[in-house]
C-alpha positions as CSV (number, residue, x, y, z in Angstrom):
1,X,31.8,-43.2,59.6
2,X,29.6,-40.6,61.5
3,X,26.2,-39.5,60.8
4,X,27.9,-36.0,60.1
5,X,30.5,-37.4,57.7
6,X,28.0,-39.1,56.1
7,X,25.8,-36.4,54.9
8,X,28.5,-34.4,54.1
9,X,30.1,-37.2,51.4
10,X,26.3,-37.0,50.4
11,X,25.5,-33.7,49.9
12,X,28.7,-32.4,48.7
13,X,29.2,-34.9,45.9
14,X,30.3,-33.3,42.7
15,X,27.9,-32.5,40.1
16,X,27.6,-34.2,37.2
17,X,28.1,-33.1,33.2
18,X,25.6,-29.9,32.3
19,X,22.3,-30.5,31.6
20,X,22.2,-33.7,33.9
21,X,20.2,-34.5,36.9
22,X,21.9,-34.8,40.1
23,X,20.2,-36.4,43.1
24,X,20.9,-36.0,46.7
25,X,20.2,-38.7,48.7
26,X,17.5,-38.5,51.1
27,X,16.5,-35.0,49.1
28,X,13.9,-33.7,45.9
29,X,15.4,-33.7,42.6
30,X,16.7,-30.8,40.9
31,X,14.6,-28.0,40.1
32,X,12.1,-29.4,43.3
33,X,11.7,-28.3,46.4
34,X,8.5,-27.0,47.0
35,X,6.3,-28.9,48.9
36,X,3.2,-29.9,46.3
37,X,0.4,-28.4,48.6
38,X,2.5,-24.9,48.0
39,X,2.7,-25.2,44.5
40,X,-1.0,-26.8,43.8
41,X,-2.2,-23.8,45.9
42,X,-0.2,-21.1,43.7
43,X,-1.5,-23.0,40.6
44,X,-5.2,-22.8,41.9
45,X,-4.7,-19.0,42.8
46,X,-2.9,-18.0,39.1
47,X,-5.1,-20.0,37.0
48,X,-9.0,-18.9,35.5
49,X,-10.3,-15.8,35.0
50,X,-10.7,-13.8,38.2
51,X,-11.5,-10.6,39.0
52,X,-8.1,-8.8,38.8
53,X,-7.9,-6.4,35.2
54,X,-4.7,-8.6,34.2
55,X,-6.7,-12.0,34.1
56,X,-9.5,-9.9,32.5
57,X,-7.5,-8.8,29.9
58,X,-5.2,-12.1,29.0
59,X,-8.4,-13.8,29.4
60,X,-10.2,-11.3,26.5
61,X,-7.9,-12.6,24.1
62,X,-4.6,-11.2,23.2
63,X,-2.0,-10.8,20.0
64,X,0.5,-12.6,20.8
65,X,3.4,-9.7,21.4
66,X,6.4,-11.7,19.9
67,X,4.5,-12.5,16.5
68,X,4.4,-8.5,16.6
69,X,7.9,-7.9,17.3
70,X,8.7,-10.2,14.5
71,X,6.7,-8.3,11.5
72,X,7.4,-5.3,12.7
73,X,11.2,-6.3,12.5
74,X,10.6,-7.9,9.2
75,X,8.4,-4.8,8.1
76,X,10.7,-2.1,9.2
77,X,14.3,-4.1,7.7
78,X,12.2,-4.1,4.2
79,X,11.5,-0.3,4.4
80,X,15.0,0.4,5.2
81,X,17.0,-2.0,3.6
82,X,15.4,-3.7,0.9
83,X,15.7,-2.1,-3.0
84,X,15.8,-4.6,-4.8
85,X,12.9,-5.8,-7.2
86,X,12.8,-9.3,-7.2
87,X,13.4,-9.6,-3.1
88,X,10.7,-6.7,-2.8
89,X,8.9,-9.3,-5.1
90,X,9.1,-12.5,-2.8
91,X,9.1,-9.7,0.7
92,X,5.7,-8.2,0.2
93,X,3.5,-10.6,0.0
94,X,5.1,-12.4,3.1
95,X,4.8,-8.7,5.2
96,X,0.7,-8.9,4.5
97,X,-0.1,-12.4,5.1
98,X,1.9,-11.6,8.9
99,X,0.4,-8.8,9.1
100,X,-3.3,-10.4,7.4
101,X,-2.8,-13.0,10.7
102,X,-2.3,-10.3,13.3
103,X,-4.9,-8.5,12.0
104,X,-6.9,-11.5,12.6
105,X,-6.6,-12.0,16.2
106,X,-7.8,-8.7,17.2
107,X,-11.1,-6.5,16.9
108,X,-11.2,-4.2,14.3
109,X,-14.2,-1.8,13.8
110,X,-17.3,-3.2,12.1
111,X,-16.4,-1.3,8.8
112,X,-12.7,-2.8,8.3
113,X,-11.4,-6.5,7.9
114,X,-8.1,-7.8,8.4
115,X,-8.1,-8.1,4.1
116,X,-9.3,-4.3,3.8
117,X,-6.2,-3.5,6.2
118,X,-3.7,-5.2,5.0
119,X,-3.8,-3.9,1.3
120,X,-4.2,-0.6,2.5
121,X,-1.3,-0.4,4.7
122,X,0.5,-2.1,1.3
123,X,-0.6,0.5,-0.7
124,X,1.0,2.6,1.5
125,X,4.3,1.3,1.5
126,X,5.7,3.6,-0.8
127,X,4.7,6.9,1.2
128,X,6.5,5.6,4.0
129,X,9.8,5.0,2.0
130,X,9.8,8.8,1.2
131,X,8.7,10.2,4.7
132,X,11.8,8.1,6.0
133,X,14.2,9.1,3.1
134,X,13.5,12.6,4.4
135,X,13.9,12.1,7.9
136,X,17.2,10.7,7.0
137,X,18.1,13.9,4.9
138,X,16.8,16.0,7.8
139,X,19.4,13.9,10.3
140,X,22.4,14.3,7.7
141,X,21.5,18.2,7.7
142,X,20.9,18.4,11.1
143,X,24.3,16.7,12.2
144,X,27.5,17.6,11.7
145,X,28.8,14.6,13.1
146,X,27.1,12.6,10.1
147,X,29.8,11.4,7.7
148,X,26.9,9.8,5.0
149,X,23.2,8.6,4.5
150,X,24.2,5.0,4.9
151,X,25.8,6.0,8.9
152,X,22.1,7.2,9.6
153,X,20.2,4.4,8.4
154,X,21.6,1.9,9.9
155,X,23.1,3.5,13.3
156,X,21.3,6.3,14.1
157,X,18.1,5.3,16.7
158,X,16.1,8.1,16.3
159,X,15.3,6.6,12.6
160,X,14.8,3.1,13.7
161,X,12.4,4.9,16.1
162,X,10.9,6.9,13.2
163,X,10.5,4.1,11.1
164,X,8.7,1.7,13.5
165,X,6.5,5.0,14.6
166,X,5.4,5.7,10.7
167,X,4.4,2.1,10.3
168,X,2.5,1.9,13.5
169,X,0.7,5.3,13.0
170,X,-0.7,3.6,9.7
171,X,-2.3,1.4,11.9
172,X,-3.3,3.5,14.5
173,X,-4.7,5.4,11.8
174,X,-6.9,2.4,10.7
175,X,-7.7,2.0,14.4
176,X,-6.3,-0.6,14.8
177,X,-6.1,-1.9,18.7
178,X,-3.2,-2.8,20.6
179,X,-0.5,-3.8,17.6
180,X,0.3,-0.2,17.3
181,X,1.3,0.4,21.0
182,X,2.7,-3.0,21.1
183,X,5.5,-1.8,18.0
184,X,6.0,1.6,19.9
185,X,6.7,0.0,23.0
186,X,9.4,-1.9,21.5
187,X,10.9,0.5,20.1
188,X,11.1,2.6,23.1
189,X,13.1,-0.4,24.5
190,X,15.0,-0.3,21.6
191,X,15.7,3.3,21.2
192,X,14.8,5.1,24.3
193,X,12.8,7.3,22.7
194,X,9.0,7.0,23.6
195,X,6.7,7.9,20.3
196,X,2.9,7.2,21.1
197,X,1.7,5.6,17.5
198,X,-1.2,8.4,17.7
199,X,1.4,11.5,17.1
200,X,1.4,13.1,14.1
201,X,4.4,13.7,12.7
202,X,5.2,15.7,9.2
203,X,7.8,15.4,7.1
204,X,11.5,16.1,7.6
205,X,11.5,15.3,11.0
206,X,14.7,14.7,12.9
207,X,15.4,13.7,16.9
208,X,19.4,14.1,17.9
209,X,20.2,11.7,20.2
210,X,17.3,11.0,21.3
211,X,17.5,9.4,24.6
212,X,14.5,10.2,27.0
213,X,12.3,11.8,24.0
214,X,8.4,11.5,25.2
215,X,6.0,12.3,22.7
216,X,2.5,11.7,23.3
217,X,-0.5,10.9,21.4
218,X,-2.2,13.8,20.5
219,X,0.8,15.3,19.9
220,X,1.1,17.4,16.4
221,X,4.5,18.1,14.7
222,X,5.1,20.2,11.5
223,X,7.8,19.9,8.5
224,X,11.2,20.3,9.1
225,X,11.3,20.4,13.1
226,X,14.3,19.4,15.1
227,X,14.2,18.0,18.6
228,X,17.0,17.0,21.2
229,X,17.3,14.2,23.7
230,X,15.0,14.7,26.6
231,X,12.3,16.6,25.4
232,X,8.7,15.8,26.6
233,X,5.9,16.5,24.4
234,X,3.3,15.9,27.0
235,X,0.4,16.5,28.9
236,X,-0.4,18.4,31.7
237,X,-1.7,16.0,34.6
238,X,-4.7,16.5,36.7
239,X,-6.4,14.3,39.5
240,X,-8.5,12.7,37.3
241,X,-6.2,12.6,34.6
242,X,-8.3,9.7,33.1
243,X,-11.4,12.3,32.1
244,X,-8.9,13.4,29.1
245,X,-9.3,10.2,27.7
246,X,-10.3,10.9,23.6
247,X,-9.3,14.6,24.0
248,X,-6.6,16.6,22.5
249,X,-3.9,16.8,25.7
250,X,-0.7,16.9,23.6
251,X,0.8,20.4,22.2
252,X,0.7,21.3,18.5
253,X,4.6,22.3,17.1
254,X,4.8,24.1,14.1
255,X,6.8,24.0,11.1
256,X,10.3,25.0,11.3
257,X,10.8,24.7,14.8
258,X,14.1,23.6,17.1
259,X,13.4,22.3,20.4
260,X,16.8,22.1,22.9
261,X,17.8,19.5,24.9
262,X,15.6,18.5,28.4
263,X,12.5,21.2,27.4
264,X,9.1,20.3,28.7
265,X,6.1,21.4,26.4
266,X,3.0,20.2,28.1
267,X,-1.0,20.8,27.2
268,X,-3.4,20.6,24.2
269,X,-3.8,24.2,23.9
270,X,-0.3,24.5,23.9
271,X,1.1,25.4,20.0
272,X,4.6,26.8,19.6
273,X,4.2,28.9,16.5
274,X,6.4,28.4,13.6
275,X,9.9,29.3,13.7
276,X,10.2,29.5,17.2
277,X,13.2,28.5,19.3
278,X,13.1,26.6,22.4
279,X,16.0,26.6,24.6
280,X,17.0,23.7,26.5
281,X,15.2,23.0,30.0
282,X,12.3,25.2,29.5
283,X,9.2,24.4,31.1
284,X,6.3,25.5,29.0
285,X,2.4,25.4,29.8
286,X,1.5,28.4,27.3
287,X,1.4,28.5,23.3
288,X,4.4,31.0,22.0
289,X,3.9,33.4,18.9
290,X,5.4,32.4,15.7
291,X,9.2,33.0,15.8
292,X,9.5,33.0,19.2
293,X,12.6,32.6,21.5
294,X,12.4,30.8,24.7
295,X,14.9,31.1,27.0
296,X,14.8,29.7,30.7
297,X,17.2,31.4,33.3
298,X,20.7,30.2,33.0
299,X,21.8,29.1,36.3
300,X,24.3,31.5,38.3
301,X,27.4,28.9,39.2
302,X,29.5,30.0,42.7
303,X,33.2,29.3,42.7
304,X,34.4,29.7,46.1
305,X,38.4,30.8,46.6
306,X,37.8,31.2,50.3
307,X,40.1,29.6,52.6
308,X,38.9,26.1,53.2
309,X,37.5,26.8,56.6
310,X,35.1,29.2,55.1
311,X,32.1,27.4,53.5
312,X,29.8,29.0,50.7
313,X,25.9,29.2,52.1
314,X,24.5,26.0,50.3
315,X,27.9,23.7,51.1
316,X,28.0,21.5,53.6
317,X,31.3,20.5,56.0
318,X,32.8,16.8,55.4
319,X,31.8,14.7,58.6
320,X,34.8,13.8,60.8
């Protein structure tokens, strides 16, 4: 048998049942490959604490973010879903001690402890059943589409969005570092719609569709305000955007206001008055009087019924 022959009998010999180790002869086992000089030297650059912020950060100390997905999944199922009084009983107390744990593993201010936290955000537990009750309402009035209470709670995203936001804003609230954004992060994965824990939101609140929604931190929203998909609640940017950091950059929305699909509302010293009407795509920089109407310019669409030979100003001939 050739050499050739050989190593192809070798190297082409079937593999064996899943989850096995196959070895080729004259080769490194499976899942080798790298020299060890290689992988000792990628070891020796990733490990310790260097200068780069990512090592500074990890190497600070963080929450673990899974242990934080996991109450606020268990926290946010028990203010949806759970009624009744014996499981409500037995839930509870397991939702603080998670929470008492998390608590635990980051740095609060001087005046707060994990134990002061915790009961506080218990004690709130109630409040947050009827601000989410009412944004359910506000969805069932809001769309036609709705066929019952029970669609929205469990389908629609924009209250899974709402729900995790109300439950992180406690936090924030407490000041609380880092779990906050961790919970709204996941939801915006979840949901697409991106709620910074610092917004303030009032009651009544309800976000159709609600793909693409940005609303920042220092944003401020009234009762009984309806938003589409793609709005931006935002700030404007500025080359050092970082010397807003603490101020108010976000725009104030009144009670009673509609906001269309894909409108931009950027600034702190921005405030859309109550009652106003903002139509979809609308770029806005300025506050608007109470009751206002914002319209942007409809687009002018050209049909051409010219002769195929004759092309319109903006089209372009197909290439040969």
């Amino acid at each position: 048998m050739g050499a050739r022959s050989k190593q192809i009998q070798e190297t082409e010999r079937p593999a064996g049942p899943r989850g096995s180790e196959v070895r080729v002869a004259g080769g490194p086992s499976a899942g080798e490959g790298c020299p060890p000089d290689i992988i000792e030297a990628a070891v020796r650059g990733l490990s310790g604490c260097s200068d780069n912020v990512l090592a500074q950060a990890v190497c600070r100390g963080i929450v673990d973010p899974q242990a934080v997905v996991d109450w606020t999944n268990r926290t946010e199922r028990l203010l949806r879903f759970q009624f009744d009084r014996a499981e409500l009983r037995s839930e509870i107390p397991g939702v603080a001690r998670q929470l008492n744990a998390l608590l635990a593993q980051v740095e609060l201010p001087f005046s707060s402890s994990p134990e002061s936290i915790t009961s506080a955000f218990v004690a709130s537990l109630v409040g947050l059943r009827e601000s989410l009750s009412e944004d359910v309402a506000a969805a069932f009035e809001g769309d036609p589409a709705a066929t019952g209470y029970e669609e929205i709670a469990v389908a629609y995203p924009a209250i899974r969005a709402l729900s995790v936001h109300r439950i992180a804003h406690e936090l924030y609230l407490r000041q609380v570092p880092l779990i906050p954004r961790i919970m709204s992060e996941y939801a915006h994965d979840r949901t697409g719609i991106d709620i910074h824990p610092g917004a303030a939101i009032g009651r009544h609140f309800f976000i159709d569709h609600g793909t693409g929604v940005v609303i920042g931190e220092t944003t401020v929203i009234g009762d009984n305000v309806r938003i589409y998909q793609g709005v931006t609640l935002g700030a404007r940017s500025i080359k050092k955007s970082s010397t807003l950091r603490g101020l108010k950059r976000h725009p104030t929305v009144e009670n009673d206001v509609t906001i269309y699909a894909g409108a931009k509302i950027l600034g702190g010293e921005t405030v859309i008055g109550a009652g106003s009407v903002i139509g979809g795509n609308v770029w806005l920089t300025q506050s608007v009087a109470p009751g206002s109407q914002v319209l942007a310019e409809p687009p002018h669409n050209v049909v051409s019924e010219d002769e195929r030979d004759e092309l319109l100003s903006l089209q372009r001939a197909w290439e040969d």
